[in-house]
Residue frames relative to the residue before (quaternion, step in Angstrom):
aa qw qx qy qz dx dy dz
X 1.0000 0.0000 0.0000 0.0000 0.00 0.00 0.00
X 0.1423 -0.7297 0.6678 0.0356 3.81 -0.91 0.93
X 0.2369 -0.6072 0.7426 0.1538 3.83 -1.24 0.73
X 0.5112 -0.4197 0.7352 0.1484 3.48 -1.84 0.70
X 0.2599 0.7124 -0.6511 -0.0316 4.07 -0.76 0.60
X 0.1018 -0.7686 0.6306 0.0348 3.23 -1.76 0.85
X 0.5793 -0.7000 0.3902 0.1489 2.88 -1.35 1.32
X 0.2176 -0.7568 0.5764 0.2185 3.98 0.22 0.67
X 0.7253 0.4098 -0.3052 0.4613 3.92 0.31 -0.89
X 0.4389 0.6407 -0.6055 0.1739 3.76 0.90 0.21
X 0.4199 -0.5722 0.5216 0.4735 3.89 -0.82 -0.03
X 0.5198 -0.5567 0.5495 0.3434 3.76 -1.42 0.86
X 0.5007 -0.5477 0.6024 0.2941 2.80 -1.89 0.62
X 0.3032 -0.5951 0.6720 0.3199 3.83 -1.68 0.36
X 0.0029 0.7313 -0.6801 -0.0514 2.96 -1.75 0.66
X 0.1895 -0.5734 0.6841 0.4090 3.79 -0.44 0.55
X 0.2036 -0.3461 0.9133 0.0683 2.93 -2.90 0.45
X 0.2546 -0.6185 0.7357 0.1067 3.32 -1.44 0.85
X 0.4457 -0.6513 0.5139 0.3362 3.54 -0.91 1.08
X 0.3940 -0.5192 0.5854 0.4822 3.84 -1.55 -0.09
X 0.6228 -0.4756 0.5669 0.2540 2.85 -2.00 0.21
X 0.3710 -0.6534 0.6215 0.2218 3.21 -1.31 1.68
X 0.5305 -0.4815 0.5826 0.3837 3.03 -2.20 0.58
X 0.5942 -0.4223 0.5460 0.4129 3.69 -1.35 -0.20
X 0.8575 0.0115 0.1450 0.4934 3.70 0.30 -0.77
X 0.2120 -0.8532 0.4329 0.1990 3.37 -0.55 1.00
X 0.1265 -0.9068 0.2933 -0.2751 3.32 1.16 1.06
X 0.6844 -0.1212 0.2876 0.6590 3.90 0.09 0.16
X 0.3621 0.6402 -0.6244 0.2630 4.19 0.45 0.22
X 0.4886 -0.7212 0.4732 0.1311 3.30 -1.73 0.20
X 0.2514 -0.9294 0.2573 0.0823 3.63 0.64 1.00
X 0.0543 0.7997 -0.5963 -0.0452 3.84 0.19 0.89
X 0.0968 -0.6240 0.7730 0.0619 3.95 -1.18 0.78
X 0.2719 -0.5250 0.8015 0.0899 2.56 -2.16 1.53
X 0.1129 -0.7348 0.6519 0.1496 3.58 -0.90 0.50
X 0.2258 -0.9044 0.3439 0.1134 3.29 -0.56 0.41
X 0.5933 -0.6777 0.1396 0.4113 3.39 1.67 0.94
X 0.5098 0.5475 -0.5576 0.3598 3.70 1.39 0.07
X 0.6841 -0.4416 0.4645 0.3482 3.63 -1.79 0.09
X 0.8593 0.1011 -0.2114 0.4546 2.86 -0.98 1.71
X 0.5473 0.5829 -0.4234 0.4260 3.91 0.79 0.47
X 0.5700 0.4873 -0.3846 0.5382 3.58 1.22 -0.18
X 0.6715 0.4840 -0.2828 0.4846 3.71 0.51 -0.84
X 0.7128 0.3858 -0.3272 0.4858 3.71 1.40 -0.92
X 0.5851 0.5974 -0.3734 0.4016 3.62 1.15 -0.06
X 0.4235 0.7921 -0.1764 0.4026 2.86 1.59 -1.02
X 0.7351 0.4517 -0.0018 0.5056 3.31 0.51 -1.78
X 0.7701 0.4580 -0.0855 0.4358 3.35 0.70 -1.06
X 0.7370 0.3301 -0.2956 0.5104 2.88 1.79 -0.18
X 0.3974 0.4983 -0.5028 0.5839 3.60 1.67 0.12
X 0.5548 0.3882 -0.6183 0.3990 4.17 -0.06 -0.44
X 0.8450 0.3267 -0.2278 0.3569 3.34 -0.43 -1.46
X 0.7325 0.3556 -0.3792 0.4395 3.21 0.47 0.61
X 0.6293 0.3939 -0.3893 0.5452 3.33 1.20 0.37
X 0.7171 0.4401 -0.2866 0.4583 3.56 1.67 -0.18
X 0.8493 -0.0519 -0.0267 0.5246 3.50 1.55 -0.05
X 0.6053 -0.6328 0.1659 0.4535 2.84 1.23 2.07
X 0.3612 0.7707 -0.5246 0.0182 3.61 0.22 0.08
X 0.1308 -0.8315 0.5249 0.1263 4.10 -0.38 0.18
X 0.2854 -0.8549 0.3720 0.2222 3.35 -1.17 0.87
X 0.3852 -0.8696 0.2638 0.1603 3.38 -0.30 1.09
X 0.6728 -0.0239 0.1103 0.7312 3.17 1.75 -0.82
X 0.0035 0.7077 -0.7037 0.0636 3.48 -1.70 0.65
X 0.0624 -0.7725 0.6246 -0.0960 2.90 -0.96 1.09
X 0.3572 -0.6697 0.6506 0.0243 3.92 -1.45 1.19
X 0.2849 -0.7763 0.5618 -0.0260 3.16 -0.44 1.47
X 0.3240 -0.7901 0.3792 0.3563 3.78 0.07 1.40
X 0.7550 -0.2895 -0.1072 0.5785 4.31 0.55 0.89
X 0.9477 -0.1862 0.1751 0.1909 2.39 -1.99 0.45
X 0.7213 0.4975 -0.0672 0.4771 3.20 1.16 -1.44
X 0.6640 0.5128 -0.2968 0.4561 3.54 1.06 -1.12
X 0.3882 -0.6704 0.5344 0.3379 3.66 -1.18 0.71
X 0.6943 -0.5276 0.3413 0.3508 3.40 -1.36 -0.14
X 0.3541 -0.8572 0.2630 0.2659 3.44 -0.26 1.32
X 0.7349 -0.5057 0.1349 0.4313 3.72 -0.72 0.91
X 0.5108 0.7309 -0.3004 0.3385 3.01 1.65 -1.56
X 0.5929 0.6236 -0.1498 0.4870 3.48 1.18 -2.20
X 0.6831 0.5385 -0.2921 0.3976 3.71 0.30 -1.10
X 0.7611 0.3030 -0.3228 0.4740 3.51 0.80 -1.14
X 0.3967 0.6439 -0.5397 0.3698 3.91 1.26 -0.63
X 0.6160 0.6802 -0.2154 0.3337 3.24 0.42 -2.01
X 0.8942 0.1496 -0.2494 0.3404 3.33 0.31 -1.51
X 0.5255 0.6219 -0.3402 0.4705 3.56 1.40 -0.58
X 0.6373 0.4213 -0.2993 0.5717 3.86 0.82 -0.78
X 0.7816 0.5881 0.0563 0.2001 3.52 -0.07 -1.10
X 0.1213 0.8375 -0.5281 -0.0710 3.89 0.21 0.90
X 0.7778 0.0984 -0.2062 0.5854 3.64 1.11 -0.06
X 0.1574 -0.7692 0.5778 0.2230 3.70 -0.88 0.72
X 0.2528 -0.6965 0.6567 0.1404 3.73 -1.28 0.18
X 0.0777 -0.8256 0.5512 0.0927 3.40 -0.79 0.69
X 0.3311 -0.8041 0.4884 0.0727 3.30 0.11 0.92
X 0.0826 -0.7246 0.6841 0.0117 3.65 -1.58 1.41
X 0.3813 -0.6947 0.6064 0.0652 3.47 -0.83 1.20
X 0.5562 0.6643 -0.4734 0.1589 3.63 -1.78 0.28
């Protein structure tokens, strides 16, 4: 029998992430929410997506429920997201 060990006290790796590119105006944009299954983040997406659409025509195109909290967003979701989707919110609940 063999165990897999990891070191908690290693020192993280750096990684740059280039940010995406903002729209100029959020105007008539398309809106995809990840919601992410904690209490109360669907209702706060919810909201957040009747403002911006009642304050700058936005519309949602796609949403998607991420099976918890923990799990990333599943590849499948990513391509919905980008083909559907000019800005995405992810949404935290509690």
């Amino acid at each position: 029998m063999s165990f897999d060990l990891f070191d908690p006290t290693a020192a993280p790796s750096a990684a740059s992430v280039p940010l995406a590119p903002r729209p100029a105006r959020p105007d008539g944009l398309r809106l995809g929410l990840v919601e992410n299954t904690k209490h109360n983040a669907e209702p706060l997406l919810r909201r957040l997506a009747q403002r911006l659409s009642e304050r700058h025509g936005m519309t949602v195109t796609h949403v998607d429920r991420k099976r918890s909290p923990s799990h990333e967003v599943t590849e499948a979701a990513l391509g919905e997201l980008t083909r559907k989707a000019d800005v995405v919110v992810s949404g935290v609940g509690d």
